[in-house]
C-alpha positions as a Python dict, from the first residue, in 0.01 Angstrom:
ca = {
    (1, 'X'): (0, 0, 0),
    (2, 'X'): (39, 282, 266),
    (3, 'X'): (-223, 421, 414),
    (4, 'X'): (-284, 819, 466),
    (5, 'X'): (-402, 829, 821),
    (6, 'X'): (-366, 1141, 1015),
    (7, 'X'): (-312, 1065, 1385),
    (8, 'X'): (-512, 1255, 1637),
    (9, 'X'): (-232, 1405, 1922),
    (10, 'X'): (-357, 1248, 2271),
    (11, 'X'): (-457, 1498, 2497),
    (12, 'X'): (-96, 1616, 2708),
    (13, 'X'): (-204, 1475, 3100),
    (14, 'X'): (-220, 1771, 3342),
    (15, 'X'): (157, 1819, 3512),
    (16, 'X'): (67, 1703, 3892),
    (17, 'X'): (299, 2004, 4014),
    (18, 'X'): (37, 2236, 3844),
    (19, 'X'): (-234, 2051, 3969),
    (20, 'X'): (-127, 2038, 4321),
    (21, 'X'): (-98, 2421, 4286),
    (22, 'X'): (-416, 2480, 4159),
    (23, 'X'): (-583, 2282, 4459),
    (24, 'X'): (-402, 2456, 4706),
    (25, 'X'): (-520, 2827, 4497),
    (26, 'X'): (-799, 2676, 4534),
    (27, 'X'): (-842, 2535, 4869),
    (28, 'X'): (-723, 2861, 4974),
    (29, 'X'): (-961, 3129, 4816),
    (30, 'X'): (-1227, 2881, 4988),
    (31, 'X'): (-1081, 2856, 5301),
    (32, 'X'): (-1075, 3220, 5301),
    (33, 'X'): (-1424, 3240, 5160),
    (34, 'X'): (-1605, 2967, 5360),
    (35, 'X'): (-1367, 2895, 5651),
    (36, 'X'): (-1179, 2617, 5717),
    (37, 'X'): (-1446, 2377, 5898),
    (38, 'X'): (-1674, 2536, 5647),
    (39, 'X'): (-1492, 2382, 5321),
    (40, 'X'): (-1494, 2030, 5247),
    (41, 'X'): (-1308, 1788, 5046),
    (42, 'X'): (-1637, 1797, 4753),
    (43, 'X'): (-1599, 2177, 4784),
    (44, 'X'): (-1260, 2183, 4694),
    (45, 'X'): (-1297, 1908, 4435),
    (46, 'X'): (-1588, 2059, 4276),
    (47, 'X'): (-1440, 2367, 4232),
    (48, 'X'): (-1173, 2209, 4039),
    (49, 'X'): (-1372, 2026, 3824),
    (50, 'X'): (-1263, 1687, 3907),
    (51, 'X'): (-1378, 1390, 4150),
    (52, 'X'): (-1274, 1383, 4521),
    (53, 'X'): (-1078, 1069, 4435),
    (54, 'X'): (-882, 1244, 4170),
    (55, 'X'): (-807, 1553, 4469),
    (56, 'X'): (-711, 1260, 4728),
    (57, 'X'): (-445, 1178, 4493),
    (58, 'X'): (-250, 1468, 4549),
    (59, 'X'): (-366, 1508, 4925),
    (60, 'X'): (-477, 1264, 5184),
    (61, 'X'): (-724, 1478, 5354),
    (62, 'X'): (-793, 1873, 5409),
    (63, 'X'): (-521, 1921, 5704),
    (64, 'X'): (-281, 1769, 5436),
    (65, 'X'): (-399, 2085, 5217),
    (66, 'X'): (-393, 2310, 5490),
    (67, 'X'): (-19, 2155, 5604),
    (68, 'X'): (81, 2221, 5231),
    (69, 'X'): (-15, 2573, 5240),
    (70, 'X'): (137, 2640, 5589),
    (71, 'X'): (494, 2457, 5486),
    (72, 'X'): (654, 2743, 5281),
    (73, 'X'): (546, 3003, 5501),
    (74, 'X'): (642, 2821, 5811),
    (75, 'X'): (949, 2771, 5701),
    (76, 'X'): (1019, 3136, 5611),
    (77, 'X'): (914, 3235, 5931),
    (78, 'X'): (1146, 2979, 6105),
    (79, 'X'): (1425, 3082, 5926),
    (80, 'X'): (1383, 3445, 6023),
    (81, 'X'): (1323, 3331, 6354),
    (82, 'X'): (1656, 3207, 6363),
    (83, 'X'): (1840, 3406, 6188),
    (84, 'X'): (1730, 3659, 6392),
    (85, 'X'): (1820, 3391, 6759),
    (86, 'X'): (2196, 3370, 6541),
    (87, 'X'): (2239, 3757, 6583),
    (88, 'X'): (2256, 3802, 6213),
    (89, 'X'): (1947, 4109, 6215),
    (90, 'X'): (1918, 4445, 6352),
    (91, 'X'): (1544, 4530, 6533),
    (92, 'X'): (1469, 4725, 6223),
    (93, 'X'): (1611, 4482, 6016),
    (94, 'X'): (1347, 4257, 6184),
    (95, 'X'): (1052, 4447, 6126),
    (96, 'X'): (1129, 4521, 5787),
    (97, 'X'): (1167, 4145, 5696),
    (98, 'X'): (860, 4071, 5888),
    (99, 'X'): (627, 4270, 5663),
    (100, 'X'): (774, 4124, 5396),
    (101, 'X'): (733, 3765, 5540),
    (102, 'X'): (360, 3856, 5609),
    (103, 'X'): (299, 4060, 5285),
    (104, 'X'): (395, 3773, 5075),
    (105, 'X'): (149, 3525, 5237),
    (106, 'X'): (-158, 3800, 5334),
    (107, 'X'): (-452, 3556, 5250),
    (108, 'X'): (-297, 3258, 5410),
    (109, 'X'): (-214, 3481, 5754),
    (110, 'X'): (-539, 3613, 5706),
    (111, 'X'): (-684, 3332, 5700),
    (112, 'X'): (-493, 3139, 6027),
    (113, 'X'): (-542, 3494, 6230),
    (114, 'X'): (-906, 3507, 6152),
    (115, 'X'): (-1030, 3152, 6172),
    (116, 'X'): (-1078, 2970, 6492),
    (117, 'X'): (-1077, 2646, 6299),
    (118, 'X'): (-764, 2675, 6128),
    (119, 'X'): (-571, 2794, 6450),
    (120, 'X'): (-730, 2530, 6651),
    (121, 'X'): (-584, 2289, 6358),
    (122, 'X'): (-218, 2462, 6338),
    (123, 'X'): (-215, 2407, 6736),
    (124, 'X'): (-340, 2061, 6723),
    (125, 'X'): (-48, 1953, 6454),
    (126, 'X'): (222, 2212, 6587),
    (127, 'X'): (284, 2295, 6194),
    (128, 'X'): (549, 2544, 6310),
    (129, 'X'): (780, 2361, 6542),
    (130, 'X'): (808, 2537, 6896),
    (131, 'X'): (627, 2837, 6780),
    (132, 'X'): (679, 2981, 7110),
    (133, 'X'): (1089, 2957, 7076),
    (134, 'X'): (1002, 3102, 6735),
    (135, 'X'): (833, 3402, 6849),
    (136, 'X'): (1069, 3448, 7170),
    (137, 'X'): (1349, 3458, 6946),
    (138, 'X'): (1199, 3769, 6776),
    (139, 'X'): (1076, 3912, 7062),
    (140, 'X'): (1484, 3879, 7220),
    (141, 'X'): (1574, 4096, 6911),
    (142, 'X'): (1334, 4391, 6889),
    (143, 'X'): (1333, 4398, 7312),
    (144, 'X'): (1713, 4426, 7308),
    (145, 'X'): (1931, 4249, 7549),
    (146, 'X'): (1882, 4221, 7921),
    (147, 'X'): (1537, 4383, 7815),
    (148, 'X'): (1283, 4494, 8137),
    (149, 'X'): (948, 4393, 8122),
    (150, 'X'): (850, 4734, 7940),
    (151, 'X'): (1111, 4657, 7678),
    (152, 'X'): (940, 4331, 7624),
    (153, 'X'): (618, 4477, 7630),
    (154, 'X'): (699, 4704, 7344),
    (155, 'X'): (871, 4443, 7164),
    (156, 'X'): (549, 4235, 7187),
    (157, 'X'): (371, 4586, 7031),
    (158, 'X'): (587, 4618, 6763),
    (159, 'X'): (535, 4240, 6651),
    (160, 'X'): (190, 4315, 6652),
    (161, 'X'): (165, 4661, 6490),
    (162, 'X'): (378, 4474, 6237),
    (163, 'X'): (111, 4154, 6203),
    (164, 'X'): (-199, 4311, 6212),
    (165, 'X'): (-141, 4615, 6028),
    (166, 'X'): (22, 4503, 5717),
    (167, 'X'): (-264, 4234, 5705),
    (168, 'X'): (-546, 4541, 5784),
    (169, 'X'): (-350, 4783, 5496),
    (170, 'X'): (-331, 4454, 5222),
    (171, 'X'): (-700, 4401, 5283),
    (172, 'X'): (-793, 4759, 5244),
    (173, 'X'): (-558, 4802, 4948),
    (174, 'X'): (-710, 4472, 4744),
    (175, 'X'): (-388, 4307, 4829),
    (176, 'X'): (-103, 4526, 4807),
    (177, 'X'): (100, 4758, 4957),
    (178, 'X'): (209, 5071, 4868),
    (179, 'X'): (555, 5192, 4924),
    (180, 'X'): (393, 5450, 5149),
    (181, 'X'): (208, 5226, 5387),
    (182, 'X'): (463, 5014, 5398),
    (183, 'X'): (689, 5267, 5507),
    (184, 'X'): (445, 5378, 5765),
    (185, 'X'): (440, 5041, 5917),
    (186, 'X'): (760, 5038, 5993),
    (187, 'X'): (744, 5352, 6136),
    (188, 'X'): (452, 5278, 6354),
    (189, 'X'): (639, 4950, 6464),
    (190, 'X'): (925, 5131, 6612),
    (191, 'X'): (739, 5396, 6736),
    (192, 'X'): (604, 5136, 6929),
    (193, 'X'): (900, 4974, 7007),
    (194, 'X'): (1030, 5327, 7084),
    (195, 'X'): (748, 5349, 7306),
    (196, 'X'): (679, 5664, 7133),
}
């Protein structure tokens, strides 16, 4: 005798790939929201419904979190770094890749520019290894070689109109940027390197 029992489909487990991803959405939007020393572990964990043990299996602690939103990043801006130390980019073609760079990651940069904590964090655990090598590698590009120090000086301008501008026009623009702006960005930037 056979029996007609339907069987009930167990519940598919969350994928940990998308649950990693939604902490770090997550832990971002708060970070941004609350600041860094601000948020804590319950925060985070409440927000995604689920216990603090169930978030610590995914990440050890909150500088884990923040470490996991800096890697990508990091890395992109490392590898412009040195592809720009190899020769391989014009000053424009610098710039240009910069905003992009920054663009893509607004709320995180936003975030590390704006928020003592974080930076005090990022310096503490040198997330970008010799930032300072990274940044003089850019700044040996836009200044141009055997640069004065008022070639350096606008390089170091044009870095920053770069930065904080295309942060300061995402913000304003809900988190995009227009062709236009964009456009005007790099203009401003080598204006400024032009010294213009």
């Amino acid at each position: 005798m056979q029996r007609n029992a339907t069987r009930t489909a167990s519940p598919a487990l969350p994928d940990p790939q998308s649950t990693r991803q939604r902490i770090l959405d997550i832990a971002l939007g708060l970070f941004a929201r609350l600041g860094y020393a601000g948020t804590s572990v319950a925060d985070i964990a409440g927000e995604l419904g689920t216990s603090k043990a169930a978030l610590y299996y995914h990440f050890k602690s909150k500088v884990e979190i923040l470490d996991a939103l800096l890697a990508e990043p990091t890395e992109r801006y490392a590898q412009l770094a040195d592809r720009a130390a190899g020769g391989g980019l014009t000053g424009e073609q610098l710039l240009d890749e910069l905003i992009d760079s920054i663009a893509g990651s607004r709320v995180l940069m936003g975030v590390v520019a704006n928020d003592p904590s974080v930076i005090r964090v990022v310096m503490e655990r040198a997330t970008c290894p010799n930032p300072q090598e990274k940044l003089d590698a850019i700044i040996a590009v836009l200044a141009g070689p055997d640069p004065d120090p008022v070639a350096r000086i606008r390089a170091h301008a044009a870095f920053a109109v770069t930065k904080d501008t295309t942060l300061s026009q995402m913000s304003a623009g809900n988190g995009l940027l227009s062709a236009a702006d964009r456009a005007e960005i790099l203009a401003a930037a080598n204006r400024a390197l032009a010294g213009a």
